[in-house]
C-alpha positions in Angstrom: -28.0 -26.9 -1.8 -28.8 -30.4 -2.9 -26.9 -33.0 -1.6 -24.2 -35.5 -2.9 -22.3 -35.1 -6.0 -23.0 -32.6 -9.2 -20.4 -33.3 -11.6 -21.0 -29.3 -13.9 -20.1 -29.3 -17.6 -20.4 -25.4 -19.1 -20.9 -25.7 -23.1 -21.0 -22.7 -25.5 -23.5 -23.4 -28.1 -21.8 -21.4 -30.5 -18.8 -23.4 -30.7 -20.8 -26.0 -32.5 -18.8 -28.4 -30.4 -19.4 -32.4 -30.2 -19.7 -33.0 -26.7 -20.9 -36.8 -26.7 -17.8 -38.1 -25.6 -17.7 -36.1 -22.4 -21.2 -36.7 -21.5 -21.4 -40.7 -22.4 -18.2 -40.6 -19.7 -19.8 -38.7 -17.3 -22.8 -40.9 -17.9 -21.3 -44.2 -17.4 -18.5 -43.2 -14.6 -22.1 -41.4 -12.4 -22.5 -42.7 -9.2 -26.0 -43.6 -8.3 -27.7 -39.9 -6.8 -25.6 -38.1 -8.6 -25.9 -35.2 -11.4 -24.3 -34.2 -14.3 -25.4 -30.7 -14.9 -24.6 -29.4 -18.5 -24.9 -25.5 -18.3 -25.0 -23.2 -21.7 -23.4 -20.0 -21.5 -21.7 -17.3 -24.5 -18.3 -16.7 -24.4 -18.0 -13.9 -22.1 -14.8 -14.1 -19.5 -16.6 -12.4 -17.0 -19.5 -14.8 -17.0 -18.1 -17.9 -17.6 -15.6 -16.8 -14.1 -19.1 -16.1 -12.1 -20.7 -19.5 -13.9 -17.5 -21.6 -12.7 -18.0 -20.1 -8.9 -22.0 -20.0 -9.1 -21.7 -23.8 -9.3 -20.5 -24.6 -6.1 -23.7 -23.8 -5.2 -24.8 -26.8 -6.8 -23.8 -29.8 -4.4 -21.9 -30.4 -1.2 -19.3 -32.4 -3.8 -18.2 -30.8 -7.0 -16.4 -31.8 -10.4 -15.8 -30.1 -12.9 -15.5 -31.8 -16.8 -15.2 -29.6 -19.7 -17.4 -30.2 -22.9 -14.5 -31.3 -25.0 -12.4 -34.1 -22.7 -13.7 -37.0 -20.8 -13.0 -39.0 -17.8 -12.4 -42.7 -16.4 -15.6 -45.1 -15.7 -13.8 -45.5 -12.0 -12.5 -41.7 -11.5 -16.1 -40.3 -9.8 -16.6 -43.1 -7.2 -13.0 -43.2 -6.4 -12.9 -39.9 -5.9 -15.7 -40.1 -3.3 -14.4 -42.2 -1.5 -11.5 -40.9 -0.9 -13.4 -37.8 0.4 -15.1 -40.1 2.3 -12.1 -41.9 3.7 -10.4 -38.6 4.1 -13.2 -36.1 5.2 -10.3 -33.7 2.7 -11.3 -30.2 1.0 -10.5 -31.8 -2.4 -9.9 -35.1 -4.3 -7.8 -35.5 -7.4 -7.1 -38.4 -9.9 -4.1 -38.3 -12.3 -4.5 -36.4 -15.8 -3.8 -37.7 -19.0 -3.4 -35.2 -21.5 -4.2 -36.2 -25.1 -2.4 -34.7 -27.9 -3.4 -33.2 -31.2 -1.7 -36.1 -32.4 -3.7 -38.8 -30.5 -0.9 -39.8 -28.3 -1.1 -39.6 -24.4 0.9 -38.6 -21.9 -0.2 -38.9 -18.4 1.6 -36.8 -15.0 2.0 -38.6 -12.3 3.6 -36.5 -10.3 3.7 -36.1 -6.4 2.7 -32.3 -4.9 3.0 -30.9 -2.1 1.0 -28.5 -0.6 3.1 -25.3 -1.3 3.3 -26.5 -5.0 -0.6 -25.4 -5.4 0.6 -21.6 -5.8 2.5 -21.8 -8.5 0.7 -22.7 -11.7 -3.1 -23.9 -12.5 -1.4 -26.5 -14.1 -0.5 -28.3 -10.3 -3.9 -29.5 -9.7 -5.4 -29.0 -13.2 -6.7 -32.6 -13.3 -10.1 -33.9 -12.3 -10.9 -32.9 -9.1 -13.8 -33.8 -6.4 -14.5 -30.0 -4.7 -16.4 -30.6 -1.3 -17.6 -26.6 -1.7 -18.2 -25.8 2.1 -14.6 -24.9 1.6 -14.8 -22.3 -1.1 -15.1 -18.8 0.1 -16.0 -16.0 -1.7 -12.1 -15.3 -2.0 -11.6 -17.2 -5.5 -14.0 -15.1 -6.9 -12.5 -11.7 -5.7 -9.2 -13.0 -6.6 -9.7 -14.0 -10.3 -11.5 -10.6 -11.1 -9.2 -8.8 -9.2 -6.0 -10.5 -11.2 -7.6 -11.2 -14.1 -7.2 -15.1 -14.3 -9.0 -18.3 -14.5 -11.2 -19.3 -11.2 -11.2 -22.7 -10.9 -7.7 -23.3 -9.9 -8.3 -21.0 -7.0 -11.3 -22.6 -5.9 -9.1 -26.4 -5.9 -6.7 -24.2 -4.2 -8.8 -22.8 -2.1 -10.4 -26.5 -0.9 -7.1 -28.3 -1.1 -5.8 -25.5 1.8 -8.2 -25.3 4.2 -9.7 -29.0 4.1 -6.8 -30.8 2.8 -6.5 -32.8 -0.1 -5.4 -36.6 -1.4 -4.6 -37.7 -5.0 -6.4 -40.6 -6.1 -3.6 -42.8 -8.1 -5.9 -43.3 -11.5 -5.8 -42.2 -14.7 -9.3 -40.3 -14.0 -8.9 -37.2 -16.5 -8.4 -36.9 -20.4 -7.7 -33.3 -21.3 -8.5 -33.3 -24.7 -5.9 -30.5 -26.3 -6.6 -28.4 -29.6 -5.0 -26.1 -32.1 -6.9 -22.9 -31.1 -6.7 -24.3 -27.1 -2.8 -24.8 -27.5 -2.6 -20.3 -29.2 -4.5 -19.6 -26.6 -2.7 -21.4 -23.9 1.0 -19.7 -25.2 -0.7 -16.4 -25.2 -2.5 -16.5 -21.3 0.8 -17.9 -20.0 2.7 -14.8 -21.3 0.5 -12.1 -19.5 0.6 -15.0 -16.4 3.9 -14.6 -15.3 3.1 -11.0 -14.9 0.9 -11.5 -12.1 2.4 -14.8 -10.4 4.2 -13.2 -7.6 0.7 -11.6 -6.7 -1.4 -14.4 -7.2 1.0 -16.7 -5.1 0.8 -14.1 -2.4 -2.6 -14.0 -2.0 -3.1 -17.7 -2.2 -0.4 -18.3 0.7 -2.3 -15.8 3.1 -5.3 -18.1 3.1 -3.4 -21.1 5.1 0.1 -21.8 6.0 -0.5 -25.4 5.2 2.5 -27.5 3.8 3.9 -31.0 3.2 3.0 -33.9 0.3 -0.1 -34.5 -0.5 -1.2 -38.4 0.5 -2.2 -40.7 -1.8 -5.4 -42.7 -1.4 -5.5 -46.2 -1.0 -7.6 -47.6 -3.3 -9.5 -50.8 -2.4 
């Protein structure tokens, strides 16, 4: 495992998809011996799941950007250091979420701890992984319910290490028309298997109470 942070971008070449944005912010917001790893894979569920967990493997500190949004020039260092600050599981900045229609709306909210079982949507922004707290659990618990793997992997590193939000706008989730179908149609078949998914997140730590916020300096 190499050390430092590997900030992973996963691209499908088959979307034809213009990804210059996200890499120019990665680019610029890259802290000196630092990555940015920019993986090709097809559209397979089941693959892009074992990608998502096979890149913890990649660095002792991991973020995750997706080829279609971009992030803040200040959002990796911050992050950091607040890791640094903290010696937390997870670091995460606010997210901005930028509409079809160009307009912005960024969350701001508080969590608490409890909060992280209830919808990927709770920690969905950028988020600094350190990944010697990401068990093989995730893994077994996205195949074995079906879902998406990367909120149980910020779950998982938020629980057992603790986390801190760092009070910036770090994280542009770029929304689309095909993204937004999609998004209706997963959260349908979600609610089936909430009351599972929460259970098995809650047996990994009995950890509660807000989350701090960094002080930024």
């Amino acid at each position: 495992m190499s050390e430092g942070l590997v900030v992973v971008t996963h691209t499908n070449p088959k979307a034809n998809r213009d990804i210059s944005k996200c890499v120019e912010s990665v680019r610029i917001a890259l802290p000196p011996n630092s990555k940015h790893l920019i993986i090709e894979l097809d559209d397979q569920k089941e693959d892009f799941q074992q990608a998502r967990y096979n890149a913890m493997s990649q660095g002792e500190i991991v973020v995750m950007v997706d080829d279609d949004d971009y992030i803040s020039p200040d959002s990796l260092n911050l992050c950091l250091q607040a890791l640094r600050d903290t010696n937390a599981g997870l670091a995460f900045t606010y997210e901005v979420v930028v509409r079809m229609d160009g307009t912005h709306i960024c969350n701001t909210r508080r969590i608490k701890y409890e909060m992280i079982s209830n919808n990927p949507q709770i920690i969905h922004q950028m988020c600094a992984i350190r990944t010697k707290f990401v068990s093989s659990r995730p893994i077994e618990c996205a195949f074995r319910h079906g879902t998406g793997i990367e909120w149980l992997m910020k779950a998982e590193a938020a629980l057992m290490g603790g986390a801190v939000q760092v009070p910036i706008k770090g994280y542009y989730w770029v929304q689309h028309q095909i993204q937004r179908h999609k998004t209706i149609a997963w959260q349908t078949g979600f609610r089936d298997k909430l009351i599972d998914l929460r259970n098995d997140i809650n047996s990994w730590s009995d950890r509660t109470g807000l989350i701090p916020v960094h002080s930024i300096r």
